[in-house]
N, C-alpha and C positions, 0 to 999 in steps of 0.2 A: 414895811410900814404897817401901821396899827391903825384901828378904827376908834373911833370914842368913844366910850363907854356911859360917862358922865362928863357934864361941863359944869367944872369946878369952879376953874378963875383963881385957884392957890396962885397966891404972892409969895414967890422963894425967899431965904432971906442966906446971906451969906454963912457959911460954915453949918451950915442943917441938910441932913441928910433926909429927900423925902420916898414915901413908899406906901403900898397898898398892902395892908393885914391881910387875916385870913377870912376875917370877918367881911371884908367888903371896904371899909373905910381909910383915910386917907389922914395917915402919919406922918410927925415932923420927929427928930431927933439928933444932938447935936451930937457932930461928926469928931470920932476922939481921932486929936493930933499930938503925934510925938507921946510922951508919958501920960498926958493928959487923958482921963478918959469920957467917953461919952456921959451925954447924960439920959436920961428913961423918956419914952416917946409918950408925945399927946398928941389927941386927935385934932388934925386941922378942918376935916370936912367928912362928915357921917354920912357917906355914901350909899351906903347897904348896899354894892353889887353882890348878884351871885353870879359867883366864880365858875369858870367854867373845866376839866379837866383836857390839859395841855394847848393853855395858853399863859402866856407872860403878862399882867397886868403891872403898869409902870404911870406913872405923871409926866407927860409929856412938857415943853417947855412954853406954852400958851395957858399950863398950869392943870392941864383936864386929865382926868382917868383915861386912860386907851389900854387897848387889849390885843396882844401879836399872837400867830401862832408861833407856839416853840417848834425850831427846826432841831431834832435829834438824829443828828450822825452819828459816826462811830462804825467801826467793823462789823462785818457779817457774821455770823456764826457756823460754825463747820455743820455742815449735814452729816446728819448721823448714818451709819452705812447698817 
């Protein structure tokens, strides 16, 4: 589970895909289905977080910015002899 980052209050709206840029702020974009393609993203709420390195910033379902750490697994690497 994530902390909050920012409390938003975003209203989802059916077929919009939402997400936090690079810049900090808080995008809508409509979700391409079947042949149909998406369309170009606006800003729903001008946030300005700064991002932190290795973590996941997402809009939780209350509608607020939150921030997870990324768990990175994957194999070990052979030591070198």
């Amino acid at each position: 589970m994530g902390k909050v980052v920012c409390k938003c209050g975003i209203k989802r709206k059916k077929g919009y895909l939402y997400f936090v840029g690079k810049n900090g702020c808080a995008y809508e974009t409509k979700m391409a289905r079947g042949k149909k393609k998406g369309g170009g993203r606006k800003i729903v709420h001008n946030c300005k977080i700064k991002r932190q390195k290795g973590y996941l910033y997402y809009i939780d379902k209350k509608g607020n910015v939150s921030a997870a750490k990324m768990v990175r697994g994957g194999r070990r690497k052979k030591r070198k002899r």
